[in-house]
VEXPA-131527 format. One line per field, with one value per residue (C-alpha): x, y, z; residue number from 1; residue in three letters. Coordinates in nm, 3 decimals, decimal comma, always signed. Layout:
REM residues N
X X;... $
Y Y;... $
Z Z;... $
num NUM;... $
residu Ala;... $
//
This chain:
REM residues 446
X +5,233;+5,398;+5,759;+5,707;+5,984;+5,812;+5,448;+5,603;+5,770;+5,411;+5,212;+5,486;+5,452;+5,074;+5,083;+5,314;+5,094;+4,779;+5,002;+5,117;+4,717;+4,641;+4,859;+4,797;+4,431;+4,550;+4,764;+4,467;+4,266;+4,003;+4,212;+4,419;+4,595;+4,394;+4,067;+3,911;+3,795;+3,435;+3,213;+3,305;+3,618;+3,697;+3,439;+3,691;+3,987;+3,832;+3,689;+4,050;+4,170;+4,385;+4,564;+4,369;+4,606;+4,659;+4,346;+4,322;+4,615;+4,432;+4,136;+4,349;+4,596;+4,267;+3,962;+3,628;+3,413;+3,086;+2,931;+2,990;+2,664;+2,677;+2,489;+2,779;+3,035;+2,777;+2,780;+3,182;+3,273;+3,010;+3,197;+3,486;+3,675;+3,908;+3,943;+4,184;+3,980;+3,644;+3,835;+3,989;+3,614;+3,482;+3,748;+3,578;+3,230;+3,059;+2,935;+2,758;+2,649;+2,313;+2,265;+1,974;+1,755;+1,568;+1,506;+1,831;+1,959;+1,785;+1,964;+2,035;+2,137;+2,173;+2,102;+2,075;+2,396;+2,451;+2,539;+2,549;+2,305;+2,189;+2,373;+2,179;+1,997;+1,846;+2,163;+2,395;+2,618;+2,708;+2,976;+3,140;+2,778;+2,762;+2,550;+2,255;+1,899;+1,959;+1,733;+1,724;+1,600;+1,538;+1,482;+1,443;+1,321;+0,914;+0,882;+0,758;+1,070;+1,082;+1,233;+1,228;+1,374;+1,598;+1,836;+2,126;+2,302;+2,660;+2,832;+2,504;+2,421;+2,082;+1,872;+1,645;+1,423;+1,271;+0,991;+0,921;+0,598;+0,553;+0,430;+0,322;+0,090;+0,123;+0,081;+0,013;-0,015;-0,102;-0,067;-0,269;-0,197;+0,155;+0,464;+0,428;+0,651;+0,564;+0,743;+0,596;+0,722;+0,990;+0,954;+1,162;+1,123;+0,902;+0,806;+0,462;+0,361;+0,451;+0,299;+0,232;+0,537;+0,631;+0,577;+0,552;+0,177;+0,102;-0,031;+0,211;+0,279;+0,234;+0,342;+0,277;+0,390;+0,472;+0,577;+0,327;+0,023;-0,103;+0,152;-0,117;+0,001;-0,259;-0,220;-0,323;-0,253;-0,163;-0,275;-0,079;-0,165;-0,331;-0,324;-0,386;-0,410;-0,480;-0,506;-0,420;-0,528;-0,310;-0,508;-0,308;-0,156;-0,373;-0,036;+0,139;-0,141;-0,216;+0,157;+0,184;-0,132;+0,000;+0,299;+0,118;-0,065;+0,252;+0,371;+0,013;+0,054;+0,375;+0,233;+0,447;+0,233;+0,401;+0,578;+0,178;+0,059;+0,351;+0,276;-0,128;-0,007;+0,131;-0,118;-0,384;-0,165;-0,182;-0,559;-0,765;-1,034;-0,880;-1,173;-0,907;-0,673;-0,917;-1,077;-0,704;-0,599;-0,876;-0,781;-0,441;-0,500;-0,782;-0,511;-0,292;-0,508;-0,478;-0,900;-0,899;-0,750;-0,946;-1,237;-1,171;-1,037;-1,375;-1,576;-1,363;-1,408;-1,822;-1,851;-1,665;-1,903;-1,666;-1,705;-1,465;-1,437;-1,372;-1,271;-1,400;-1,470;-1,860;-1,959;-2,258;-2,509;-2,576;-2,290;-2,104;-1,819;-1,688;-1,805;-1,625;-1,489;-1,338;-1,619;-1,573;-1,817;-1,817;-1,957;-2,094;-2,363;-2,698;-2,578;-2,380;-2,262;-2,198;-1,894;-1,860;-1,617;-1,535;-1,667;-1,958;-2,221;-2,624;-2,612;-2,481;-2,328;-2,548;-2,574;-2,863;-3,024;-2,826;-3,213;-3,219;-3,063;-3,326;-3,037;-2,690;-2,457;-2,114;-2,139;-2,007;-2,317;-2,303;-2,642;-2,879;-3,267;-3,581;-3,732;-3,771;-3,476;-3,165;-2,809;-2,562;-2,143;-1,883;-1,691;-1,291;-1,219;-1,187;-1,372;-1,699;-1,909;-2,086;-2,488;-2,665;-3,025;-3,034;-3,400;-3,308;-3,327;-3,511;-3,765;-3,794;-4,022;-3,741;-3,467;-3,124;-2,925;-2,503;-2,243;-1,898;-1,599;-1,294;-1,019;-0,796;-1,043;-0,979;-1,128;-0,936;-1,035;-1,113;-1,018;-1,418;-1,358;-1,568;-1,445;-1,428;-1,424;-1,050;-1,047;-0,663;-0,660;-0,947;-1,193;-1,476;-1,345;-1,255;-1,586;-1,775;-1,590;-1,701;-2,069;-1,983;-1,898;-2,201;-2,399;-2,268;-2,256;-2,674;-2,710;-2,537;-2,795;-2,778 $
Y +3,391;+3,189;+3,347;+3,429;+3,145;+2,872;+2,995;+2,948;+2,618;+2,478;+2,643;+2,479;+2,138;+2,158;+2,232;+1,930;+1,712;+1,793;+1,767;+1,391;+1,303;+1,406;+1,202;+0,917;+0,936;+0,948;+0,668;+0,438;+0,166;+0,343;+0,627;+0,391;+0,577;+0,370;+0,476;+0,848;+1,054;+1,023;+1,312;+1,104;+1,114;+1,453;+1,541;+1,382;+1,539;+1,850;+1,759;+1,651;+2,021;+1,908;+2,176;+2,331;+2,322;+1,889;+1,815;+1,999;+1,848;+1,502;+1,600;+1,723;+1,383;+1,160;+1,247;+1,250;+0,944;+1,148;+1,422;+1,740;+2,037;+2,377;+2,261;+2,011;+2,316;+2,509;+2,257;+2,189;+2,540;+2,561;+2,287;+2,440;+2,390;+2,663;+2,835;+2,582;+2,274;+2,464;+2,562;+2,222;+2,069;+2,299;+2,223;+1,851;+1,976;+1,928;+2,203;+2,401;+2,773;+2,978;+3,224;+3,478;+3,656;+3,941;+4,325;+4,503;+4,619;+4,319;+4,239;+3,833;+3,664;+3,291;+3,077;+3,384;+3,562;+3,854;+3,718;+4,030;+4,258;+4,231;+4,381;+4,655;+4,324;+4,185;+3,917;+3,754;+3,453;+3,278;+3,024;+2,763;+2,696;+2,412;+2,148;+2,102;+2,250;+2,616;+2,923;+3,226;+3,534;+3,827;+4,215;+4,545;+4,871;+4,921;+4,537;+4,295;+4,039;+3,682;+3,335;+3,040;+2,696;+2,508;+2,243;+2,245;+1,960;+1,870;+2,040;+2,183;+2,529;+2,655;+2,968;+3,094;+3,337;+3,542;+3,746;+4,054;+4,199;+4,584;+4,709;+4,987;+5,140;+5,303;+5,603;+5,749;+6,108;+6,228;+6,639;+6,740;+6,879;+6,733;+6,785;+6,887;+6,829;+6,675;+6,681;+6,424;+6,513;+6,224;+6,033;+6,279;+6,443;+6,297;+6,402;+6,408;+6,073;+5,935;+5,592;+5,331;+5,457;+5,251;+5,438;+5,413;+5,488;+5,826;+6,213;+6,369;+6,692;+6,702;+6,999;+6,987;+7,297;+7,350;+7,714;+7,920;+7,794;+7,810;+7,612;+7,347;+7,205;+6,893;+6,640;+6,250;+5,982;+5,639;+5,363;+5,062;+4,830;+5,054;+5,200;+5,570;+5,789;+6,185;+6,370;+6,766;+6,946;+7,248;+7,647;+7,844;+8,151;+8,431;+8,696;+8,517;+8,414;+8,821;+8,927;+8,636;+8,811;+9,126;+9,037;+8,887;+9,171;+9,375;+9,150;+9,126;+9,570;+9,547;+9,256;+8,976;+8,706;+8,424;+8,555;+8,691;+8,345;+8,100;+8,320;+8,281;+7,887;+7,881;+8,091;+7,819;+7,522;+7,658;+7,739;+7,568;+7,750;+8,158;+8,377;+8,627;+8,409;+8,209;+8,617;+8,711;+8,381;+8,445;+8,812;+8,726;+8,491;+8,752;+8,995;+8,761;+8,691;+8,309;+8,328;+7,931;+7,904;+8,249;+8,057;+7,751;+7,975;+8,209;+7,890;+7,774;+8,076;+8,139;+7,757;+7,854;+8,118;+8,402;+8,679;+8,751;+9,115;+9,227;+9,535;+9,635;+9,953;+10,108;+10,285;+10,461;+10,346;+10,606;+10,834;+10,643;+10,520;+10,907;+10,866;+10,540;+10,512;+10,246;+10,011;+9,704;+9,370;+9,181;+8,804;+8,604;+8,314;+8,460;+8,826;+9,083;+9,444;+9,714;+9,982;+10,302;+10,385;+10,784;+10,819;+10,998;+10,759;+10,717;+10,450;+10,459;+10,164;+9,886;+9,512;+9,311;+8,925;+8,778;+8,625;+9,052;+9,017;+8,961;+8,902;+8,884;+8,875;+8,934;+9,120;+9,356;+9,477;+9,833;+9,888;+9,809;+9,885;+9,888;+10,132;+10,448;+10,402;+10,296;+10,294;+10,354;+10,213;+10,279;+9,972;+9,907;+9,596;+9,329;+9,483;+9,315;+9,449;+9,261;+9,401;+9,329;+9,389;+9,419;+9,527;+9,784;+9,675;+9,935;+9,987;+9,662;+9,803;+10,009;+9,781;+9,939;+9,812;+9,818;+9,794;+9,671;+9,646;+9,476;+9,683;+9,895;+9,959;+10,325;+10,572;+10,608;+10,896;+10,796;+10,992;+11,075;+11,234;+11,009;+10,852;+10,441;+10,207;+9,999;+9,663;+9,549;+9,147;+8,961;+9,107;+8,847;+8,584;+8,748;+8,870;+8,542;+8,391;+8,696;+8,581;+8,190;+8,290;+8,513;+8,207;+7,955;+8,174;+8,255;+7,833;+7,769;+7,695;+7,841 $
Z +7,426;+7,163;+7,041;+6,646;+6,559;+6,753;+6,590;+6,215;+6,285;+6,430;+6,128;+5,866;+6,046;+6,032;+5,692;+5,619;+5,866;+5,613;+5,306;+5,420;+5,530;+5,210;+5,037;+5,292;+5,135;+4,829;+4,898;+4,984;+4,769;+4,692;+4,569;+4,297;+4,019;+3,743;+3,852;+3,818;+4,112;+4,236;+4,426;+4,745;+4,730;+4,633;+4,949;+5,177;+5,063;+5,129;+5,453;+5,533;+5,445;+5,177;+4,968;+4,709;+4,407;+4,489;+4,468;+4,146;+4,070;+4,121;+3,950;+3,632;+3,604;+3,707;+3,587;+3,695;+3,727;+3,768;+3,543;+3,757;+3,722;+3,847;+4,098;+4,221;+4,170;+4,396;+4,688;+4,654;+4,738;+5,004;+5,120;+5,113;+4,822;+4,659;+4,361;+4,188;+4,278;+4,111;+3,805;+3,729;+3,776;+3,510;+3,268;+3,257;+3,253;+2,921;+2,737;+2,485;+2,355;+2,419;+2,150;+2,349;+2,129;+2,288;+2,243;+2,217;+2,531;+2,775;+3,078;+3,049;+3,383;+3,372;+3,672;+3,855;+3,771;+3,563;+3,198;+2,989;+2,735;+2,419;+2,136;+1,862;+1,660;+2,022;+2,070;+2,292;+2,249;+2,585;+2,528;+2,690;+2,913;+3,139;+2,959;+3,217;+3,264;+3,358;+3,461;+3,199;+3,291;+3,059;+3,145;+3,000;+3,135;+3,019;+2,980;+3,161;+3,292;+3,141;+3,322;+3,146;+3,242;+2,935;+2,928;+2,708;+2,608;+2,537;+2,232;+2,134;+2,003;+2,114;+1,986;+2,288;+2,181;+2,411;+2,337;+2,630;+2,709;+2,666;+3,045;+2,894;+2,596;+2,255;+2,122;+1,738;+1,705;+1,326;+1,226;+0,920;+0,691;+0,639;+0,671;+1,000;+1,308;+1,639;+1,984;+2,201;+2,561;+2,683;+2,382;+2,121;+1,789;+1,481;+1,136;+1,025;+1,185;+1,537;+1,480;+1,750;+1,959;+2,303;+2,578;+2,965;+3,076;+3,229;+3,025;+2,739;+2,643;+2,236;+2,033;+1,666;+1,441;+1,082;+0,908;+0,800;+1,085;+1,445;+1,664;+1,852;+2,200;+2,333;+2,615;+2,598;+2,846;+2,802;+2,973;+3,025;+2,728;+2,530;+2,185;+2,224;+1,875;+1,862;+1,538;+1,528;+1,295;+1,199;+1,133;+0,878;+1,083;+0,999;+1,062;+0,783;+0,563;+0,544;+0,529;+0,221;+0,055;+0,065;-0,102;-0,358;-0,425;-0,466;-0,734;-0,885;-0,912;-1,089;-1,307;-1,198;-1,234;-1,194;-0,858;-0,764;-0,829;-0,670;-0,339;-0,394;-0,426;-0,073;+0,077;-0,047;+0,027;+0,415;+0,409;+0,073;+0,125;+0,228;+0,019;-0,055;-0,225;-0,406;-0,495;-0,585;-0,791;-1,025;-1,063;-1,167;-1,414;-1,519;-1,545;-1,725;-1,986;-1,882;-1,968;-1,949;-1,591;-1,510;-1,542;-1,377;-1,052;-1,052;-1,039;-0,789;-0,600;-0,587;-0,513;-0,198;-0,169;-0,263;-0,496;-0,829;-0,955;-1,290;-1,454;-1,709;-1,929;-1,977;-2,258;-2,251;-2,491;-2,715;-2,711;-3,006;-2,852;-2,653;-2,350;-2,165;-1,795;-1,608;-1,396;-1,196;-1,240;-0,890;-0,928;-0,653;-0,624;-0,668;-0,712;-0,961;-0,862;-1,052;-0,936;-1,174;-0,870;-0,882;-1,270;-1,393;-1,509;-1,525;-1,307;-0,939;-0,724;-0,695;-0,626;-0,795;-0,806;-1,088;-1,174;-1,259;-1,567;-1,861;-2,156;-2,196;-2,501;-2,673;-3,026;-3,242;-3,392;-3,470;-3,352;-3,098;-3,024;-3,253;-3,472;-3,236;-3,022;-3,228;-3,066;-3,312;-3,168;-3,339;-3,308;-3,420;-3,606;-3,313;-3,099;-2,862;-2,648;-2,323;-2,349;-2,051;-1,932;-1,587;-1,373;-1,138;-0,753;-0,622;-0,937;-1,086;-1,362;-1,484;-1,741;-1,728;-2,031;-2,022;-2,263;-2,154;-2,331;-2,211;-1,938;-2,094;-2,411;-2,529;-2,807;-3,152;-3,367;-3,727;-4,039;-4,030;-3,773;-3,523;-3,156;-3,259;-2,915;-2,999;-2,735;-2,745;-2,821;-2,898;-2,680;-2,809;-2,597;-2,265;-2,234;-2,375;-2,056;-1,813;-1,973;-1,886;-1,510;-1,487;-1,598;-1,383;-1,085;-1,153;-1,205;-0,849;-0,581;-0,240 $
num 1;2;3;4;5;6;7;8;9;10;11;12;13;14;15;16;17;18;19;20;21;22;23;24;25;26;27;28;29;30;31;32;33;34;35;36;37;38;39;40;41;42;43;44;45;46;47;48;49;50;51;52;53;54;55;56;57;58;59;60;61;62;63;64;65;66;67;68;69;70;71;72;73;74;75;76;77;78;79;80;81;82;83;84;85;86;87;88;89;90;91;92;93;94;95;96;97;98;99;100;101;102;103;104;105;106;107;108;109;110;111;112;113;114;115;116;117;118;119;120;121;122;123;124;125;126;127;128;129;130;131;132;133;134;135;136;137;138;139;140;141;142;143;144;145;146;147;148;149;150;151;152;153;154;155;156;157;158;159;160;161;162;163;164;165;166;167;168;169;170;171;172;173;174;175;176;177;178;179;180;181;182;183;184;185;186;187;188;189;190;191;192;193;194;195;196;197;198;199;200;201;202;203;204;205;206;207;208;209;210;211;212;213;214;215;216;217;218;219;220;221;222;223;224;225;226;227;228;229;230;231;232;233;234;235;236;237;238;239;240;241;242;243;244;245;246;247;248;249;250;251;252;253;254;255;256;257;258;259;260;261;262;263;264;265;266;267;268;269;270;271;272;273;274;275;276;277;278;279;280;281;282;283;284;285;286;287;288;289;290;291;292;293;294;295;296;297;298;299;300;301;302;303;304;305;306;307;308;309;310;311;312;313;314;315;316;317;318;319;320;321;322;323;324;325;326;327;328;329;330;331;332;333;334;335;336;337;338;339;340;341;342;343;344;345;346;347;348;349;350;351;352;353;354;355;356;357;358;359;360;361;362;363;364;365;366;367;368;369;370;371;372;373;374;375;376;377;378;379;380;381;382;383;384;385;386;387;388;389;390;391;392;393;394;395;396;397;398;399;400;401;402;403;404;405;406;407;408;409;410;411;412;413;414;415;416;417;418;419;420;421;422;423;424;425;426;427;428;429;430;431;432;433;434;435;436;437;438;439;440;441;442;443;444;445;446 $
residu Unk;Unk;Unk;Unk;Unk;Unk;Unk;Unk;Unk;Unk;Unk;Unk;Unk;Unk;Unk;Unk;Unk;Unk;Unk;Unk;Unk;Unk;Unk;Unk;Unk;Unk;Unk;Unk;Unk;Unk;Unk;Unk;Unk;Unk;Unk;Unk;Unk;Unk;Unk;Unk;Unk;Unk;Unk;Unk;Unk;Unk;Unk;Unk;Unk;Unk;Unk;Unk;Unk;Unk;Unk;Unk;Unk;Unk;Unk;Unk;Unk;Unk;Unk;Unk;Unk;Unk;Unk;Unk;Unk;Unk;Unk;Unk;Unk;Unk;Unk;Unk;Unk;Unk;Unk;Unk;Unk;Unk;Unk;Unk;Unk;Unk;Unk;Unk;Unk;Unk;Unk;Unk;Unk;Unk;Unk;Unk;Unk;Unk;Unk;Unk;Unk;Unk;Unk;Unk;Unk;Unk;Unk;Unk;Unk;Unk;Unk;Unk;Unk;Unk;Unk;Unk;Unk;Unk;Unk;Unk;Unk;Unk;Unk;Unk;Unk;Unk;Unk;Unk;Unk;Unk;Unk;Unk;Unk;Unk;Unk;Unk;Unk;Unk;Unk;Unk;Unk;Unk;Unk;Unk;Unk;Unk;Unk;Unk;Unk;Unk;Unk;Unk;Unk;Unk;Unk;Unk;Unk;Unk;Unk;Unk;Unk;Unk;Unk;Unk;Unk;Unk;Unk;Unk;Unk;Unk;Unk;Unk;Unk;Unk;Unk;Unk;Unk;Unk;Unk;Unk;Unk;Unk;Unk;Unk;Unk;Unk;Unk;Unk;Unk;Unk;Unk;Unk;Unk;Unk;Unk;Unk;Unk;Unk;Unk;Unk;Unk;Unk;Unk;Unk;Unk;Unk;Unk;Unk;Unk;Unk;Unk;Unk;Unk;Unk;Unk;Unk;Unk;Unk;Unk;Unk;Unk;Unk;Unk;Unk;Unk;Unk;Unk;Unk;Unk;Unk;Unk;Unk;Unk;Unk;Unk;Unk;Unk;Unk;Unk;Unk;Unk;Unk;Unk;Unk;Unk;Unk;Unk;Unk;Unk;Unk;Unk;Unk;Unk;Unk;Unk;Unk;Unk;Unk;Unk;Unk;Unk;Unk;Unk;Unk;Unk;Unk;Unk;Unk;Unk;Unk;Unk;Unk;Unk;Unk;Unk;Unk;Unk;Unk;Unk;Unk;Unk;Unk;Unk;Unk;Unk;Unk;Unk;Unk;Unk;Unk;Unk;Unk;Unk;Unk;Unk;Unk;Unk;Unk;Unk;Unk;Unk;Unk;Unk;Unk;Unk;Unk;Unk;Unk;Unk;Unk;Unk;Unk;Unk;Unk;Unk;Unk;Unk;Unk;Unk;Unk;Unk;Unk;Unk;Unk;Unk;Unk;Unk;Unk;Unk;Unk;Unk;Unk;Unk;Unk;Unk;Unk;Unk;Unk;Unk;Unk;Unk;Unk;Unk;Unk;Unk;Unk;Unk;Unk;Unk;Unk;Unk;Unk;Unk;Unk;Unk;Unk;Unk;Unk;Unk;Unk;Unk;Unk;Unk;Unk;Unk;Unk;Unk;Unk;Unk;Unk;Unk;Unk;Unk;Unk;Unk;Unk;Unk;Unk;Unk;Unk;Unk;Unk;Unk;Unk;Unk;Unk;Unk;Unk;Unk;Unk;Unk;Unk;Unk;Unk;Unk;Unk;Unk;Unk;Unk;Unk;Unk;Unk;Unk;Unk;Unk;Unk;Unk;Unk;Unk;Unk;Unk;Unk;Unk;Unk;Unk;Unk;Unk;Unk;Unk;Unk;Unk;Unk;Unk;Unk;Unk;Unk;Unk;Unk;Unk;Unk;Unk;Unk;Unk;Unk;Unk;Unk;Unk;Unk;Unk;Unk;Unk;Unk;Unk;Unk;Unk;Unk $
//
């Protein structure tokens, strides 16, 4: 065994035996002063085991006479060349930029190594590249990779756009009606409209839900490459849609109308075509003496197939105006029903062909009938009455005639001592429009 004094003198004299070979090399003709290094001869100072930081020393004070590649650097420090020597090579390579444009977030590795990812806008600037032909690849999760070969040239600033293949599909999921939300399972949140959304292939989980309707949960599955779309369509919740009606009708009862209707407006803008609502919108505006938009909502209504009601007051031909109750007129396509509810009158409950009714009008004649039978009304100033000829149901030879006056019509006694029928407001026109519905409801076809 070698004493530890003797060991560091013969390590120190081998390292000043290599130190003077090197410079003994360096000292030959082909190693002049005036003339940069070639490949060659760096190779044999490394094969010689000179010291790393003279040969870089050499390489910095001489030159190069070839144009080193990363391919040279490659071989050199499988060779066996250090740090120093590498990094004093690369300071006389030539080069340039690469400016990568990709999705954001792609994983760039140049000539095989790891060169950084893409910023938010699908970029990365590589600087100080070696200028020689080089091997970009470019990856990202769900996309296919991409390699390209390019060559990149002294000084120069190259764009490299790189466009990556979705390995996946699509999918669009549309909820009506909108604004609706949608939770796509693994892909996030979305208003209204997931449109043509990236996503890996396999089955989602799809909830769509909006306030006031029936949360609906589907599945769909994406293939890879493919543009998958599913529509949902959205049923008003019948719990709320009843709860919403009902509160209507309480502000209908203490006559807010405008509360009444802005609730009826919901109601409808969850479910169009709800027979109550479109029933109950016409009664408000009935109610409201709106006559113009009372109309348009009981047409509305009986083309949707539902019936309208309308109170009204029945005086019994005959009696001169004292004998009136409350009755109720319900509309619908092809039929009219009559509703005396709990009063006393001739006629009983009954529904009848609206093709039953043999003549219809709005007057304020006094009196009605021919020669033997002559009905005498006593009629306020303003007031109208609604006659209508109607053949009974069940005994179509038998005519039953009505006279209707508008709701909340009332007797006034006279200084003459006789009961006079008063209608508040212009009665003429609120039952002229009753008379217009009846019409149009007997015209529909069904």
């Amino acid at each position: 065994m070698i004493p530890r004094r003797k060991a560091y003198l013969l390590t120190n004299a081998l390292g000043n035996l290599v130190l003077a070979l090197s410079l003994l090399v360096l000292a030959l003709p082909s190693f002049s002063q005036n003339r940069a290094l070639s490949l060659t001869q760096i190779q044999q100072l490394i094969d010689v085991h000179s010291p790393d930081d003279v040969i870089a020393q050499e390489i910095r004070t001489r030159g190069l006479a070839f144009s080193p590649t990363p391919k040279v650097l490659d071989d050199l420090q499988k060779r066996g060349a250090g740090q120093a020597i590498i990094a004093a090579i690369r300071e006389r390579m030539p080069i340039g930029t690469l400016e990568i444009q990709a999705p954001p977030q792609s994983n760039v590795r140049l000539d095989g190594a790891p060169s950084g990812v893409t910023d938010a806008q699908g970029r990365l600037v590589l600087q100080n590249v070696p200028a020689a032909p080089h091997e970009l690849s470019v990856e990202k999760d769900g996309f296919n990779p991409a390699r390209l070969s390019i060559a990149l040239l002294a000084r120069e600033y190259k764009r490299v756009p790189v466009q990556l293949v979705w390995a996946g599909g699509y999918l669009t999921v549309r909820a009506d009606p909108a604004p609706a939300s949608i939770d796509v399972e693994g892909l996030g949140h979305f208003e209204n409209t997931a449109n043509d959304v990236p996503c890996p292939s396999g089955t989602y989980t799809i909830t769509a839900s909006r306030a006031g309707f029936k949360t609906e949960i589907k599945t769909v599955t994406v293939a890879a490459g493919q543009h998958a779309s599913l529509g949902i369509t959205l049923g008003a919740d019948s719990g709320f849609v009843h709860s919403k009606l009902a509160e209507a009708q309480a502000q209908l009862d203490r006559k807010n109308f405008s509360g009444a209707l802005q609730i009826i407006g919901g109601v409808l803008a969850l479910d169009k075509g709800n027979a109550e609502a479109l029933a109950m919108l016409a009664t408000v505006y009935y109610r409201a003496g709106d006559l113009q938009r009372f109309q348009a909502a009981a047409i509305d209504a009986l083309q949707a197939n539902v019936p309208v009601s309308v109170e009204l007051v029945h005086e019994h031909s005959g009696l001169s105006g004292d004998s009136i109750h409350p009755a109720v007129l319900t509309i619908a396509p092809g039929s009219i029903q009559y509703d005396p509810g709990n009063s006393q009158c001739k006629y009983q409950k009954f529904t009848a062909p609206l093709a039953n009714i043999e003549a219809m009008e709005v007057t304020n004649r006094t009196t009605e009938g021919k020669i033997i039978a002559v009905v005498v009304h006593h009629l306020a100033q303003g007031t109208y009455l609604l006659h209508m000829d109607v053949r009974n149901p069940s005994k179509p030879s038998d005519k039953m005639s009505f006279s209707f006056a508008t709701d909340g019509s009332s007797t006034v006694k006279y200084s003459d001592g006789v009961d006079y029928l008063s209608s508040r407001g212009n009665s003429a026109q609120t039952l002229t429009t009753i008379s217009n519905v009846i019409r149009q409801a007997a015209a529909m076809k069904r």
